[in-house]
C-alpha positions in Angstrom: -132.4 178.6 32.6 -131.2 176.1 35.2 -128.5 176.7 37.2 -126.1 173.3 37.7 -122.7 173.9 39.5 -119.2 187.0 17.2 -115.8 187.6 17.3 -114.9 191.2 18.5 -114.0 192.7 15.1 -117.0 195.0 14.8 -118.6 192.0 13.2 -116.4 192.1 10.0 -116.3 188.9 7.4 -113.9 186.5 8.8 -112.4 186.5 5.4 -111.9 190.1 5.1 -107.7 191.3 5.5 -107.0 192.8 8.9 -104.1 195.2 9.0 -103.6 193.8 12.1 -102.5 190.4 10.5 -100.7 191.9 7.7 -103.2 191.6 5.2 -104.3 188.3 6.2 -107.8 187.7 6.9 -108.0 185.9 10.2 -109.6 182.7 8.5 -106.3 182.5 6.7 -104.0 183.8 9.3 -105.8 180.6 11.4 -105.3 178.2 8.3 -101.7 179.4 7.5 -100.3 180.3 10.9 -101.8 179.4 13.9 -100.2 176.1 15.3 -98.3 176.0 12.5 -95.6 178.8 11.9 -94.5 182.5 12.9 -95.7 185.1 11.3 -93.6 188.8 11.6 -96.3 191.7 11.1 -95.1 195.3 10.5 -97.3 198.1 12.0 -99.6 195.6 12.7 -100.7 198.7 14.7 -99.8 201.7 13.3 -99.6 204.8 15.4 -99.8 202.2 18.7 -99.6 203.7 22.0 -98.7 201.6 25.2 -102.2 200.8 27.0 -100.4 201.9 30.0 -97.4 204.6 30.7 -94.5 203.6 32.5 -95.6 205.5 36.3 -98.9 203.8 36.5 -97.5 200.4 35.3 -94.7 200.6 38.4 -97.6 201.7 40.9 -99.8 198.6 39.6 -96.5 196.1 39.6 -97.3 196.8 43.7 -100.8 196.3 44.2 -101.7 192.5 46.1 -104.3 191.9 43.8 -101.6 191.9 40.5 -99.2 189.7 39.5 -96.1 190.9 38.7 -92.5 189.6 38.6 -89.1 191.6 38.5 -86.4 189.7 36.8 -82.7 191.6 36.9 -79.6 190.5 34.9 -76.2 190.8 35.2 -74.9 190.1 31.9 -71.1 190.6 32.9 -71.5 187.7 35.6 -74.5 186.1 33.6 -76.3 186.8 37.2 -79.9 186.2 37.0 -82.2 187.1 40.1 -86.3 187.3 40.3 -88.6 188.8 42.5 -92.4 188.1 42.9 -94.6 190.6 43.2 -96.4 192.9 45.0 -93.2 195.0 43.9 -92.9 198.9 45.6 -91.6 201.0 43.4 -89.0 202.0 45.8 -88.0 197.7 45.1 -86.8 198.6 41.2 -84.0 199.5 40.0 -83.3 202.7 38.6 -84.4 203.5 35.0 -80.4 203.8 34.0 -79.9 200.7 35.3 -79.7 198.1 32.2 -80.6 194.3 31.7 -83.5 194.7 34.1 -87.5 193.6 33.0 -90.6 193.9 35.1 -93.4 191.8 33.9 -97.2 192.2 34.9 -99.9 189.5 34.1 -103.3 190.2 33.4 -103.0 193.8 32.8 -106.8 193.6 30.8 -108.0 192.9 34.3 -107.0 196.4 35.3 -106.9 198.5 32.2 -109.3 199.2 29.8 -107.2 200.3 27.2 -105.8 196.5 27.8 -109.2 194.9 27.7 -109.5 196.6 24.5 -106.6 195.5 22.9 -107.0 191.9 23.6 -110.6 192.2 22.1 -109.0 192.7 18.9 -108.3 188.8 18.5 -111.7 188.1 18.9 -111.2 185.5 16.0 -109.5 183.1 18.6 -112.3 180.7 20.7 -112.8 182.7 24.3 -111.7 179.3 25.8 -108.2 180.1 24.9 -107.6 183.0 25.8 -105.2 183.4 28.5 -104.3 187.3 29.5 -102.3 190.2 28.1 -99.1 190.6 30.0 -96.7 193.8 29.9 -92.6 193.6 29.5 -91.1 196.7 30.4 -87.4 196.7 30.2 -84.4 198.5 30.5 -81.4 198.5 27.9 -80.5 195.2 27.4 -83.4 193.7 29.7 -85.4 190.5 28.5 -86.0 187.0 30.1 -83.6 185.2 28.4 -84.2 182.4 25.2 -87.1 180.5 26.5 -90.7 178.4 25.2 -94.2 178.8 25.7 -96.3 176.2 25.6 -99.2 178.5 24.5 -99.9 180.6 21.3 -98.6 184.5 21.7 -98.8 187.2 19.7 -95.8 190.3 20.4 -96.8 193.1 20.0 -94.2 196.5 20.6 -96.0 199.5 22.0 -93.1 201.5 22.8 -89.2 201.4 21.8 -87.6 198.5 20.1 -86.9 194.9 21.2 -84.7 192.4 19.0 -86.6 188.9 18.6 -84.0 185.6 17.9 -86.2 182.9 17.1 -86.2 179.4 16.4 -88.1 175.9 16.2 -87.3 174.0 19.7 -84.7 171.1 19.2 -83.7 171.0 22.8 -86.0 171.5 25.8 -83.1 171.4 28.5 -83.2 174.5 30.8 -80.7 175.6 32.8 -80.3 174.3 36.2 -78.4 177.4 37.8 -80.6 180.0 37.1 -84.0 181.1 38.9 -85.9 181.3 35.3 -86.6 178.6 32.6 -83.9 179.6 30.5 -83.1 177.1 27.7 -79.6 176.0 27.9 -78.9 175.1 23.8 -80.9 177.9 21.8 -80.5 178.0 18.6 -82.5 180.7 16.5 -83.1 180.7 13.3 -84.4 183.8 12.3 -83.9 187.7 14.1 -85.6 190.3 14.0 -85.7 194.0 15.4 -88.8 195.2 16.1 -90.3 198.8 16.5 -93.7 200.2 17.5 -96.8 198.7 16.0 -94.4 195.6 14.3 -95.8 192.4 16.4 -94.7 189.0 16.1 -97.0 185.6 16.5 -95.3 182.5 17.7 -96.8 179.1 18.0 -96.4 176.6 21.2 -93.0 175.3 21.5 -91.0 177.7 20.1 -87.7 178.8 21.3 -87.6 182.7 21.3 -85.1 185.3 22.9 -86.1 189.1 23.3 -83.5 191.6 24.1 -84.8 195.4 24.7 -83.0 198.1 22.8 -83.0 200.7 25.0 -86.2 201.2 27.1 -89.2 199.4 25.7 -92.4 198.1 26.4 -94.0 195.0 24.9 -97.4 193.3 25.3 -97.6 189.4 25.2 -101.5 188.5 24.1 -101.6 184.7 24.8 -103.7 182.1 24.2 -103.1 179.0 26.5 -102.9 175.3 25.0 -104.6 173.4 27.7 -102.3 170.1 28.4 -104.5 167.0 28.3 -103.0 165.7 31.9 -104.1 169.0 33.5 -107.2 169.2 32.0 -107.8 165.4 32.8 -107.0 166.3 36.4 -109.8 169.5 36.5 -112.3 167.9 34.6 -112.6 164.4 36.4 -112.4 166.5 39.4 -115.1 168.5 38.7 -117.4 165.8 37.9 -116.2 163.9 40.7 -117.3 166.7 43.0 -121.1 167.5 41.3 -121.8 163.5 42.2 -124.3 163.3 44.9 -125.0 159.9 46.5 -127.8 157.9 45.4 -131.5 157.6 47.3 -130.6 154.0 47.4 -126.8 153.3 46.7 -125.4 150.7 44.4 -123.1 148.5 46.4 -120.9 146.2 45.8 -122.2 142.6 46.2 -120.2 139.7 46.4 -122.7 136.5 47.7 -120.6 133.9 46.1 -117.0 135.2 47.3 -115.3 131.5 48.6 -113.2 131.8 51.6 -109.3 132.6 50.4 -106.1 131.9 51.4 -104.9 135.0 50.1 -106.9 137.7 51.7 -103.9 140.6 50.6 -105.4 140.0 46.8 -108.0 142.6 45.5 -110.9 140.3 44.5 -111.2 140.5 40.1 -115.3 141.4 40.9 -114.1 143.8 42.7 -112.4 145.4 40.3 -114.4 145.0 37.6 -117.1 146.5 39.7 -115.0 149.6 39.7 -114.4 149.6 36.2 -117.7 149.5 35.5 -118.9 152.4 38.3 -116.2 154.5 36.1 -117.4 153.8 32.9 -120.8 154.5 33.5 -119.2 157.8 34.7 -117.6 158.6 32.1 -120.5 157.4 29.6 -121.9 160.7 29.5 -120.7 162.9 27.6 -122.9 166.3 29.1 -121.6 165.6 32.0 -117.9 166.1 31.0 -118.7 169.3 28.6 -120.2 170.9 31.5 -116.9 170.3 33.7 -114.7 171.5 31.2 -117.0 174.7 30.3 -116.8 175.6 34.4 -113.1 174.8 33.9 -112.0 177.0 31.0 -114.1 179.9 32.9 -112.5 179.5 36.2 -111.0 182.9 37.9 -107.2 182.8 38.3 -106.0 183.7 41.8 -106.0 187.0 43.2 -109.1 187.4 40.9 -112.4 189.2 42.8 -115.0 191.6 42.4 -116.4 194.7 43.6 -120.0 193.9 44.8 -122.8 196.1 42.1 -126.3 196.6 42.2 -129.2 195.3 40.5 -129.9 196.6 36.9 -132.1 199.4 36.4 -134.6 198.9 33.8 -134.1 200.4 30.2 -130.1 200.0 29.8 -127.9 197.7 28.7 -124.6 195.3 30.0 -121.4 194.9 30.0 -119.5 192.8 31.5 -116.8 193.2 33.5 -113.0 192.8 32.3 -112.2 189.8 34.8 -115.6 188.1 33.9 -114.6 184.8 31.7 -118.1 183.8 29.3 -118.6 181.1 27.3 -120.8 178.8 25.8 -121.6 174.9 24.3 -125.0 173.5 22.9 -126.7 173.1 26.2 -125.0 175.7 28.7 -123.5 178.9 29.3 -120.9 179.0 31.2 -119.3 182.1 33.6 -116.5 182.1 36.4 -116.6 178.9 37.1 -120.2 178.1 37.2 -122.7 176.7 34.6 -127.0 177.1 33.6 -128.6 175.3 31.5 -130.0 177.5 28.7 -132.5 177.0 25.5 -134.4 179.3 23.0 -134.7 182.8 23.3 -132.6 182.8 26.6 -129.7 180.9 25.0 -129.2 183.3 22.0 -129.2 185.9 24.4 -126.4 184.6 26.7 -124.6 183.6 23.7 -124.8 187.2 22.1 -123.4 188.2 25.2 -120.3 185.9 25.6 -119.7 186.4 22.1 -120.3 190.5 22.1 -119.2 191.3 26.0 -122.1 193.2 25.8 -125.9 193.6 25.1 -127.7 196.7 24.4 -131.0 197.8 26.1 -133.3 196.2 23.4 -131.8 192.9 23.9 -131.8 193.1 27.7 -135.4 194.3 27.6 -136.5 191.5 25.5 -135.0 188.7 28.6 -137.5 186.4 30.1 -137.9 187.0 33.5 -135.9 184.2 34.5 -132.8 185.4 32.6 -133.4 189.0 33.6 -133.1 187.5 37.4 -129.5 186.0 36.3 -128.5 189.5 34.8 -129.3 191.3 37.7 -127.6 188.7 40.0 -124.4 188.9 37.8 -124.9 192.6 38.2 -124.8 192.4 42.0 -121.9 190.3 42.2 -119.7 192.5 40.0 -119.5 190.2 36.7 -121.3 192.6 34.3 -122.2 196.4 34.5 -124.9 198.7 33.1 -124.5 200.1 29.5 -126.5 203.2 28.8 
């Protein structure tokens, strides 16, 4: 392995039904559904409990390394206000209090119970997979009618929240409020829904959630990356892995005439950029490997506690806030990419794919890979598993 810079449903047929989809298998759910359509799901989850109760989730909303946001309405005035986070719990307002929402991101990056829940959509690519955030709300809290422009699934862990949804015919937001609240909703559908009911909604749909008294719902989403962005991170990357040559190709121009109009950019010239960018671009490894370090990249405020080396005879696992994943040639982890073939590749792939390897596999490494699993283990990304 060279450094350069199975789904998680127990292993189950991907055409088996999943009470989770409502019967669907996930390679239907996927054909039928996903980019396509919503899909309302009772008990989804039956018997669901909140990965988190409502004391720890306050004391987490004010930790630095969490991102949280408080958004409070005033539905007499239409008054919206939001907060960013760290938020003390002394900053809320009181549980009586009503139209108020406190939203945490990444709450699998602190909770196992969380982790675990996301793991259940293991039949979506890694690559997509953007966080699980937590609503909690007060009577008559939510965040107004609004888009994503990423795939979610809604699922309600504790008391009820009405869903108004609708396809997006108007994008305009409103310009006097602090939020991206859509100024001409229009849903076509509503629905009420109680513990273990989850919704799925595809990008760009409009989609208003108003608690019922106090609830709590998780958003899973998967992101949609947007081709300008991911133009921008990509080319960037690349840009930044080019080292200069041991004998630079420069720009010649013997048979440039004298001009009378030196303010015009010579046509050789910019040809000879065309082509330097071209030949760039030409390689098509070189591109996968910037968008594999891409999709893995950490989000802010993301870090880890420094481990130890792996003793011999256990296993891994790795670590909630470690992003895996994989292509033909590579494996790729926070940000970074190796080269990987044979024995060592099916290895690291089992891993991204499982989150987890037991002793047997780890004990079968080459002594190469075994040096990457205990540097992973020393910087925090993966832990022993007895």
């Amino acid at each position: 392995m060279t450094s350069t810079t199975q789904n998680n449903l127990n292993h189950a047929p991907l055409d088996a039904p999943l009470t989770l989809l409502g019967g669907l298998s996930p390679q239907q759910f996927m054909r039928r559904h996903w980019q396509k359509k919503p899909l309302l799901i009772r008990q989804a989850m039956p018997g669901v409990k909140s990965p988190i109760d409502r004391a720890a989730l306050f004391a987490l909303a004010g930790q630095d390394d969490v991102e949280s946001r408080l958004i409070v309405q005033d539905r007499a005035s239409d008054d919206w206000r939001l907060r960013q986070g760290p938020i003390a719990r002394r900053a809320l307002p009181k549980l009586d209090q009503a139209g108020w929402t406190l939203l945490v991101q990444g709450l699998d990056l602190h909770v196992p119970a969380a982790h675990a829940l996301l793991r259940q959509f293991g039949f979506v690519p890694q690559a997509r997979v953007d966080d699980l955030m937590i609503s909690y709300a007060s009577d008559g809290g939510g965040v107004g009618p609004h888009y994503d422009s990423y795939d979610v699934f809604l699922l309600q862990v504790q008391g009820r929240r009405r869903w108004r949804v609708g396809p997006l015919k108007d994008a305009s937001l409103r310009t006097d409020v602090p939020l991206k609240v859509l100024s001409n909703f229009e849903p076509q559908e509503e629905w009420l829904l109680e513990p273990g009911d989850m919704l799925y909604l595809p990008p760009m749909w409009g989609h208003d959630g108003v608690a019922e008294g106090e609830c709590m719902t998780c958003s899973i989403g998967f992101r949609a990356p947007e081709a300008i962005e991911i133009t921008r991170e990509v080319l960037g990357r690349c840009a930044e892995a080019l080292e200069p040559a041991l004998k630079p190709k420069l720009y010649k121009d013997p048979q440039q005439p004298a001009t009378d109009q030196p303010g015009r950019i010579p046509a050789d010239l910019q040809q000879f950029a065309v082509d330097a960018v071209q030949r760039f671009l030409s390689d098509p490894q070189q591109i996968q490997a910037a968008l594999g370090e891409s999709l893995t990249e950490l989000k802010p405020r993301v870090w880890f506690n420094i481990g130890d080396p792996l003793p011999d005879g256990v296993g891994v696992v790795l670590d909630a806030r470690t992003r895996m994943a994989y292509d033909d040639k590579r494996i790729f982890a926070n940000g970074e990419s190796w080269l990987a073939a044979g024995a060592d590749a099916r290895l690291m792939r089992a891993l991204a794919d499982r989150r987890q390897l037991d002793a047997s596999l780890v004990a079968k490494a080459s002594a190469e890979a075994r040096e990457l699993l205990d540097q992973w283990a020393e910087d925090g990304w993966l832990h022993p598993r007895v």
